[in-house]
Residue frames as qw, qx, qy, qz and C-alpha x, y, z in Angstrom:
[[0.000, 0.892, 0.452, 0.000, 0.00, 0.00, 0.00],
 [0.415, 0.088, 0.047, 0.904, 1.37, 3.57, -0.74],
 [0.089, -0.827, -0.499, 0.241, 0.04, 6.41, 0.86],
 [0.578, 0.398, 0.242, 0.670, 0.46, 9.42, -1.38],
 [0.343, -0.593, -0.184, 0.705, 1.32, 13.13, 0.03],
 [0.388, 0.622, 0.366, 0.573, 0.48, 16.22, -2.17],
 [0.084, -0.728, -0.344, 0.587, 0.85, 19.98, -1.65],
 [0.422, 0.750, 0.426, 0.278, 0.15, 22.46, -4.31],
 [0.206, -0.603, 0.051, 0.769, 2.58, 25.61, -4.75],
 [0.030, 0.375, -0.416, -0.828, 1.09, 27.75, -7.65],
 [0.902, 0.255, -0.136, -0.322, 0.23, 25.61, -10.39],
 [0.397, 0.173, -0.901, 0.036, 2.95, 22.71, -9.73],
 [0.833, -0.373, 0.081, -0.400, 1.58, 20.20, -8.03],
 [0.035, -0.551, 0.800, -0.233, 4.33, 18.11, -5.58],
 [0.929, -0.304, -0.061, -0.200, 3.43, 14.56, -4.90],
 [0.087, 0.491, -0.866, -0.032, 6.16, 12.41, -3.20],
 [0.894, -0.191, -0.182, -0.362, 4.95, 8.66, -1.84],
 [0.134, -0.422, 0.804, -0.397, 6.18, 7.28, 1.01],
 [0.565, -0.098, -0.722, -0.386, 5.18, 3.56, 1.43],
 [0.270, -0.449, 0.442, -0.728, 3.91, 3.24, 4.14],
 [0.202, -0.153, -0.949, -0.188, 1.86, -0.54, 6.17],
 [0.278, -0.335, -0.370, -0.821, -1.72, -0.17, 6.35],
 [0.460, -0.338, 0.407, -0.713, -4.01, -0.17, 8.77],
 [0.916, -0.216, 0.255, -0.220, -5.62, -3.76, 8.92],
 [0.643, 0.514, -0.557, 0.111, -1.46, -5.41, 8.27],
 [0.819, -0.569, -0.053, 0.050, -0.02, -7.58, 10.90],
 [0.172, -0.834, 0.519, 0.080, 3.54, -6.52, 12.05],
 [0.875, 0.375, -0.288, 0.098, 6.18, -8.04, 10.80],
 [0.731, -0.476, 0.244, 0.424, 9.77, -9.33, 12.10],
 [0.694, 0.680, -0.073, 0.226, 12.53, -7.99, 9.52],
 [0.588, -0.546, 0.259, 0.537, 16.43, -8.33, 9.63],
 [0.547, 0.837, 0.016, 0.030, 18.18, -6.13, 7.20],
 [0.905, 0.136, 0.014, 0.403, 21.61, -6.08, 5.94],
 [0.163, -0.688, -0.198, 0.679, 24.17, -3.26, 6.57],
 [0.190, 0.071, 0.452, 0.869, 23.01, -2.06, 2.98],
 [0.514, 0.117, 0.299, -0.795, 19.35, -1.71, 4.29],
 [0.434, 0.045, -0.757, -0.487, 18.32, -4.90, 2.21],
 [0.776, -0.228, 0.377, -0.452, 15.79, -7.15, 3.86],
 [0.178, 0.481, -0.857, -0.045, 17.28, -10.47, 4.31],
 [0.230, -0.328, -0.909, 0.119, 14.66, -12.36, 6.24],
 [0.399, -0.162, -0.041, -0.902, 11.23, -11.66, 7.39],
 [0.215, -0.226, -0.946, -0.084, 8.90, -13.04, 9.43],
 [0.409, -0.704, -0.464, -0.348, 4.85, -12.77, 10.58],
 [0.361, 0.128, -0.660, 0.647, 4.36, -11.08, 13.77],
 [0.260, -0.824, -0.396, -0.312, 1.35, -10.21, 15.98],
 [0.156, -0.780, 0.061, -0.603, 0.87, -7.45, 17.70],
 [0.606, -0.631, 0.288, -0.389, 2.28, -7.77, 21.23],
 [0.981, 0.114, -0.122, 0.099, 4.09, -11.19, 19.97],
 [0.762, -0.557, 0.323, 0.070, 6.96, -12.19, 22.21],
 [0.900, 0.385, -0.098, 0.181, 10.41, -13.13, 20.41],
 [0.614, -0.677, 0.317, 0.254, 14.47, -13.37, 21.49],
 [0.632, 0.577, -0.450, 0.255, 17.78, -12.65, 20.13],
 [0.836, -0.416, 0.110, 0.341, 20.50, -15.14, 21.72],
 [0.599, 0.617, -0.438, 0.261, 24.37, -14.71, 21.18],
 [0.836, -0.189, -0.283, 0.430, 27.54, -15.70, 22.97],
 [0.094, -0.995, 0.023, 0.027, 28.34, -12.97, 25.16],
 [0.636, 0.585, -0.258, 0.432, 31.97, -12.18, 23.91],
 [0.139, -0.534, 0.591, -0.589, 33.21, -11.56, 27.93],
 [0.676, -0.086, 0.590, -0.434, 31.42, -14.52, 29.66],
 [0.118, 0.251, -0.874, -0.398, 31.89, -16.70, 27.04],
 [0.343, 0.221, 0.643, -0.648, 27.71, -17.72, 27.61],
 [0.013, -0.424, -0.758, -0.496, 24.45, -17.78, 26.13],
 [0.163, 0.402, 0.375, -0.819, 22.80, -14.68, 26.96],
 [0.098, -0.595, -0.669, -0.434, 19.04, -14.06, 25.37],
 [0.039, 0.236, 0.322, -0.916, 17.57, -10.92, 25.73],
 [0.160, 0.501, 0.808, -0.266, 13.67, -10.96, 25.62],
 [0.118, -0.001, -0.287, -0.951, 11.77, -8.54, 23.15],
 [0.344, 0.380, 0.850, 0.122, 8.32, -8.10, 21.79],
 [0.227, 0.449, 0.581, 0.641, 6.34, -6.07, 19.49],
 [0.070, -0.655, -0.457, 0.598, 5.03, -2.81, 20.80],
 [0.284, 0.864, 0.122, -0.398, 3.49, -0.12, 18.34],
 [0.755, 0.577, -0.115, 0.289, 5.55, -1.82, 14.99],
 [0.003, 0.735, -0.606, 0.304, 8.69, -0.92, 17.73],
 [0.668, 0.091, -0.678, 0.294, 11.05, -3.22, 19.17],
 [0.623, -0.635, 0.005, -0.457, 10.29, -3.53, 23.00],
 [0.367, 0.299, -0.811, 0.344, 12.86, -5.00, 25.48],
 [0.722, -0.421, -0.300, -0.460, 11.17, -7.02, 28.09],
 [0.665, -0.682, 0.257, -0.166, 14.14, -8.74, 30.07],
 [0.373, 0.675, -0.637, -0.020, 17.62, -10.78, 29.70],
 [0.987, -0.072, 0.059, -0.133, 18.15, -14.02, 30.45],
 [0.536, 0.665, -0.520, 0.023, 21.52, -15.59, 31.06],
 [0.914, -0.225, -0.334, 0.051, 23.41, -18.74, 32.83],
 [0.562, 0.010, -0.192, 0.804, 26.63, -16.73, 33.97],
 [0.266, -0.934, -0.237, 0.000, 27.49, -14.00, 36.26],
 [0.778, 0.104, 0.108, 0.610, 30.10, -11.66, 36.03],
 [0.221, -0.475, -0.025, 0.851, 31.87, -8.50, 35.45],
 [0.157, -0.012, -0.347, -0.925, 29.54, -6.11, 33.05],
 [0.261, -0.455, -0.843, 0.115, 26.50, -8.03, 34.59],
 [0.054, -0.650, -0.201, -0.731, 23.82, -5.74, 35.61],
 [0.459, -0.115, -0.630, 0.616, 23.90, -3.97, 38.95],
 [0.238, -0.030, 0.274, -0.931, 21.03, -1.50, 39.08],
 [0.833, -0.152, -0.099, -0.522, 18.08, -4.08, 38.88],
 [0.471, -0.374, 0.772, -0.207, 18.13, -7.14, 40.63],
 [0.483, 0.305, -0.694, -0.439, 18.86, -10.30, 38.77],
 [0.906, 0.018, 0.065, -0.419, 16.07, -13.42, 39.47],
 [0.294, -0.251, 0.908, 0.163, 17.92, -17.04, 39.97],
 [0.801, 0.217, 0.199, -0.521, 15.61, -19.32, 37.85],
 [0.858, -0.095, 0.458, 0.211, 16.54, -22.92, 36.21],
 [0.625, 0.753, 0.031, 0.204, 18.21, -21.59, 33.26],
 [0.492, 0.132, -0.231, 0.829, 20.77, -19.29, 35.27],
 [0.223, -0.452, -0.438, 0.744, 19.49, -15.86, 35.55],
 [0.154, 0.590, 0.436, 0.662, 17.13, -12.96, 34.40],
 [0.046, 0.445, 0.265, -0.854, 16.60, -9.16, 34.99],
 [0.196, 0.783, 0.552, -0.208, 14.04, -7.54, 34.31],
 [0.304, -0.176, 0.336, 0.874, 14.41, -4.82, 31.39],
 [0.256, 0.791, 0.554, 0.034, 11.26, -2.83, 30.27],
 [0.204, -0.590, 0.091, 0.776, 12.57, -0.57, 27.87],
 [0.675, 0.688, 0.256, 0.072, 11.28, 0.33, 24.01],
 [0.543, -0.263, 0.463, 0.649, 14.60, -0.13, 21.79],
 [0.688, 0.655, 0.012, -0.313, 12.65, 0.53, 18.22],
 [0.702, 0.575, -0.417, -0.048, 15.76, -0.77, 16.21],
 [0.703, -0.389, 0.481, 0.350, 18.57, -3.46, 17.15],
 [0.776, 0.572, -0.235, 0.123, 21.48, -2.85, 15.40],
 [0.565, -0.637, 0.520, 0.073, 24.47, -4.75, 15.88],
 [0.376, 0.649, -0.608, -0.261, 27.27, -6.31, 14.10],
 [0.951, 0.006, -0.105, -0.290, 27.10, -9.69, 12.90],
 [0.146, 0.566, -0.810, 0.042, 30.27, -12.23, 14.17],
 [0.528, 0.198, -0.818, -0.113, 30.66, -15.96, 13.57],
 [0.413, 0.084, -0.724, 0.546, 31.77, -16.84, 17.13],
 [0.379, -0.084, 0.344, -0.855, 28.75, -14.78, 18.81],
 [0.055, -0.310, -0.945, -0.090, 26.18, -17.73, 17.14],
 [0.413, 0.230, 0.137, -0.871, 23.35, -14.62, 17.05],
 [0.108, -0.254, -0.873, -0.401, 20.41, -16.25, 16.34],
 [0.495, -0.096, 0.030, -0.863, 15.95, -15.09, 16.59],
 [0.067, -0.225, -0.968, 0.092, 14.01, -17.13, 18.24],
 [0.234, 0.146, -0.225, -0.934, 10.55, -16.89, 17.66],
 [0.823, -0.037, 0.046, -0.565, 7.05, -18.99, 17.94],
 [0.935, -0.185, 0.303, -0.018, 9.52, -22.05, 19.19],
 [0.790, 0.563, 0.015, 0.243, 12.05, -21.65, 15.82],
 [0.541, -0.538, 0.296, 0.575, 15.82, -20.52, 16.27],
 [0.613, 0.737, 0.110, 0.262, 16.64, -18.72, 12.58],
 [0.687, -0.385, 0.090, 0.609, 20.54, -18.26, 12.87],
 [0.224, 0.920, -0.043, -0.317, 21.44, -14.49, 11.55],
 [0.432, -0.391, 0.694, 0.423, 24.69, -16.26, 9.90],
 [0.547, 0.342, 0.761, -0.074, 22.49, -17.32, 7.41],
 [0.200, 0.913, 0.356, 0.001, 21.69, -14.39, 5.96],
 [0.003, 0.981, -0.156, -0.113, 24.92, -12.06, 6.28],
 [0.600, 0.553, -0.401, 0.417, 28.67, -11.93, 5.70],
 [0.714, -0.131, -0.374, 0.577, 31.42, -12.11, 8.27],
 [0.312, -0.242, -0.156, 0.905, 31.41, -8.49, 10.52],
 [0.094, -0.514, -0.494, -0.695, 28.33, -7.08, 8.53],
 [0.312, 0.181, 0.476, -0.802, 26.03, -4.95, 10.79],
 [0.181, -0.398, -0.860, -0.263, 22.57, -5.55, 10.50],
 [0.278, -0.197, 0.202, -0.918, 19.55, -3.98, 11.44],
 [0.120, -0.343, -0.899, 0.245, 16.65, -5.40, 13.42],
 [0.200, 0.115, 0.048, -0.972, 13.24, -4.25, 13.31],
 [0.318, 0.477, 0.790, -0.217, 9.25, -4.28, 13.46],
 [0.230, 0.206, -0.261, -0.915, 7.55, -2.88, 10.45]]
């Protein structure tokens, strides 16, 4: 859907068109490349839960940090990880639970970008599925996360 803009100066008439997703679309998941390409894409409802994992690159771990869909924005919800350590948060308190550990984090990110590496094993998890961002990029590429 394209939602065209006009404004009249004189006799020109300006139009640009700015695409824009319509009112009765369901959000989407989309990872772009660091050329802005969309590489993957997936369904998303409104308010729909989903997690990027990676190997934290100091704690040598699996850390997952909790998201979900909030007004076509990216919504942090809480981190999850099995190790404890130095850079570990220290201004919320961090829940034991059978995994390892999670803090709370209610904050609204709207975009993850971050830079794609082998050895981090970044992967989206997502109505039970794991979709490894390796897939999809080059060695050291940034990338952009994002609800549209």
């Amino acid at each position: 859907m394209t939602r065209v803009t006009a404004a009249t100066t004189g006799v020109l008439l300006l139009a640009s068109t700015m695409p824009t997703v319509g009112d009765g679309e369901a959000p989407r998941l989309e990872l772009l490349n660091e050329r802005g390409r969309r590489v993957w894409v997936e369904p998303l409802a409104a308010g729909e839960p989903f997690d990027v994992s990676f190997i934290h690159s100091s704690e040598r771990c699996r850390w997952t940090q909790h998201y979900r869909e909030h007004v076509r924005r990216i919504e942090q919800t809480a981190s999850t990880f099995p190790c404890y350590g130095a850079g570990m948060p220290t201004d919320r308190p961090a829940e034991t639970t059978a995994d390892g550990f999670k803090v709370a984090a209610v904050q609204e990110i709207g975009e993850l970008v971050m830079r794609h590496w082998r050895d981090a094993d970044i992967t989206i998890g997502h109505r039970g599925a794991a979709y490894r961002v390796a897939d999809h990029l080059n060695e050291g590429e940034r990338f952009v996360l994002r609800v549209r």
